[in-house]
C-alpha positions, 0 to 999 in steps of 0.5 A: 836598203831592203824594205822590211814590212809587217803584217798585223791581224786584229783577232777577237777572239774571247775564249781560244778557239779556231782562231787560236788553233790556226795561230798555235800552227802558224806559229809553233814550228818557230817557238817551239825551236826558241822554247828548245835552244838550249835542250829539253833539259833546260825547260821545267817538266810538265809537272812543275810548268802546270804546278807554278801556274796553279801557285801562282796565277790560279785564275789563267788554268782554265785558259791554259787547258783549254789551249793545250787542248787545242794544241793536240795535248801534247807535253811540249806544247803544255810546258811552253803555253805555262810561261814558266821559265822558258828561254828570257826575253830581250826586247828593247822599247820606250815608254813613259805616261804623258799626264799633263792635261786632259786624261792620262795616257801610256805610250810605248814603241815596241823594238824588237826583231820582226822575224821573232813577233805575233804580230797579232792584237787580240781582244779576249775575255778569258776569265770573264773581264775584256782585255785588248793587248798586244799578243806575244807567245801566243797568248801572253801580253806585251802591253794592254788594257782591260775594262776596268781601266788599267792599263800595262806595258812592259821594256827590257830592264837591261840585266842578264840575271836571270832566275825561275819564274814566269815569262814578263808576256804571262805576267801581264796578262794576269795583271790585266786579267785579274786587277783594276788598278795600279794598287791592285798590280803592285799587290798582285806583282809583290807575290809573283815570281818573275824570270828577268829584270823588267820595267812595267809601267802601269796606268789606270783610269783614276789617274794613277801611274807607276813603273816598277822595277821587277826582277828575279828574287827580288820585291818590285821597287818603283822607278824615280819617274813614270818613263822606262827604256831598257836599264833600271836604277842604274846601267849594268849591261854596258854593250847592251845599253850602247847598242840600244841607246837606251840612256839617251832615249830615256832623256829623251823621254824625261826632256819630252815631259819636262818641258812644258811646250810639248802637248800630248800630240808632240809627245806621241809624234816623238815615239815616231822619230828618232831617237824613239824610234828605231830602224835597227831591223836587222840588229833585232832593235827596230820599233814594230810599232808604237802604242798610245793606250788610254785607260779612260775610254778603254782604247789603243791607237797602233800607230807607224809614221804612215798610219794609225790603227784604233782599237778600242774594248767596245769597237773592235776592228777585226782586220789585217794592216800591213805596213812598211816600217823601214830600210834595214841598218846592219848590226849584230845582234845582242844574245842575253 
């Protein structure tokens, strides 16, 4: 089997800058492609992109200028850095909170396809609180946490539905940007409009946890259990949940926290094995990397079977890792 391997930049960057520039080069020629599969015609208009983040996330404008900025200006660009509405997002993922002593923590594995990922960590302080996450469209968040001690992560919900509103990348960088708590998420969550169905889990300092149900046209609804894979309530997309295993590794996941013999550190080990842990590459399923966020101490491990990456808001390590992740398994990919 082909090795497969990734290369992850840690970019302390607060407010876009040269940095940004260089990414937005590197990176638009690809997104730009993704951002126009189905034809310009299928994408908001300049004037709606810019009128829903008015609306809606207010507090993120001001960034949102200042990168279109730096993108040269241009209307293409500006429409897709909106995250309103672009092409949905399908990732697979695992993640649950582990809470059963000491400080509470939020662990997830990222699986998706290594071809389509930033593979960028950014620490920022766009709007005047630091934020440290995991970037995806160049300045959306994947999962992360922010001084005040909250914490966010996201996972497919496994539904093809789909409707206008905000890319999940945006919606939890204005979460971090703008909450310090869970309350203040699922407040701030219960008046955004949100594209397709997701699972966020949420975890601040004092302890509390939660994992909303969110979806197109519909109120955030929580979860029986702090632990999400790529299904909600119940199973809709049967060949997508097959491919992704995803009712197996939550039991998985529910087995982990029911028993009573697993400490946080068997916990965290589980995410780097199977069934967690996927090397499904070339099905655009393989885990890119598996996070432990600790809202306590302001702190994320990035960590893979042969290595362990801290970052933390008050000792960033600016750098490059490259890592090894796994031979490839054929399988076809799942379109939404």
């Amino acid at each position: 089997m082909a090795a497969v391997s990734l290369t992850f930049r840690a970019v302390d960057e607060p407010q876009p800058g040269e940095a940004w520039r260089a990414r937005f080069a590197e990176l638009w020629p690809a997104y730009s492609g993704w951002y126009l599969r189905d034809g310009d015609a299928a994408r908001p208009s300049y004037r709606e992109a810019r009128v829903m983040l008015q609306r809606h996330m207010p507090e993120l404008v001001g960034a949102w200028e200042r990168m279109v900025e730096l993108a040269g200006g241009g209307d293409l660009a500006a429409r897709f850095l909106s995250m309103y509405d672009p092409p949905p997002l399908v990732p697979g993922c695992s993640q649950a909170v582990y809470a059963r002593a000491g400080a509470p923590v939020l662990v997830r594995n990222y699986d998706f396809d290594p071809l389509r990922f930033d593979a960028v960590v950014l620490a920022t302080t766009l709007t005047g609180r630091r934020v440290l996450g995991t970037s995806d469209c160049m300045w959306g968040l994947l999962d992360g946490l922010n001084d005040a001690g909250l914490a966010v992560s996201l996972t497919f919900g496994g539904d093809r539905r789909a409707g206008r509103g905000f890319a999940i990348p945006i919606v939890v960088r204005y979460l971090l940007e703008t909450c310090a708590s869970v309350p203040d998420a699922e407040a701030a969550l219960a008046r955004l409009p949100v594209q397709a169905p997701y699972n966020l889990t949420l975890l601040d300092r004092a302890g509390r946890r939660q994992t909303l149900f969110v979806g197109p046209g519909e109120a955030p609804h929580p979860a029986r259990v702090v632990a999400a894979t790529n299904h909600q309530a119940s199973v809709s997309w049967t060949q997508y949940a097959r491919a992704t295993r995803t009712v197996e590794r939550q039991r998985c996941l529910l087995a982990l926290l029911d028993d009573p013999g697993v400490d946080e550190a068997s916990f965290v080990g589980a995410f780097l094995r199977a069934p967690l842990r996927s090397v499904d590459y070339a099905g655009a399923f393989g885990t890119l990397y598996t996070a432990v966020l600790r809202p306590a101490d302001g702190s994320v491990e990035y960590r893979w079977p042969s290595l362990t990456w801290r970052q933390a808001l008050d000792d960033f390590d600016e750098g490059i890792r490259t890592v090894a992740l796994a031979g490839v398994c054929e399988s076809a990919s799942t379109a939404m």
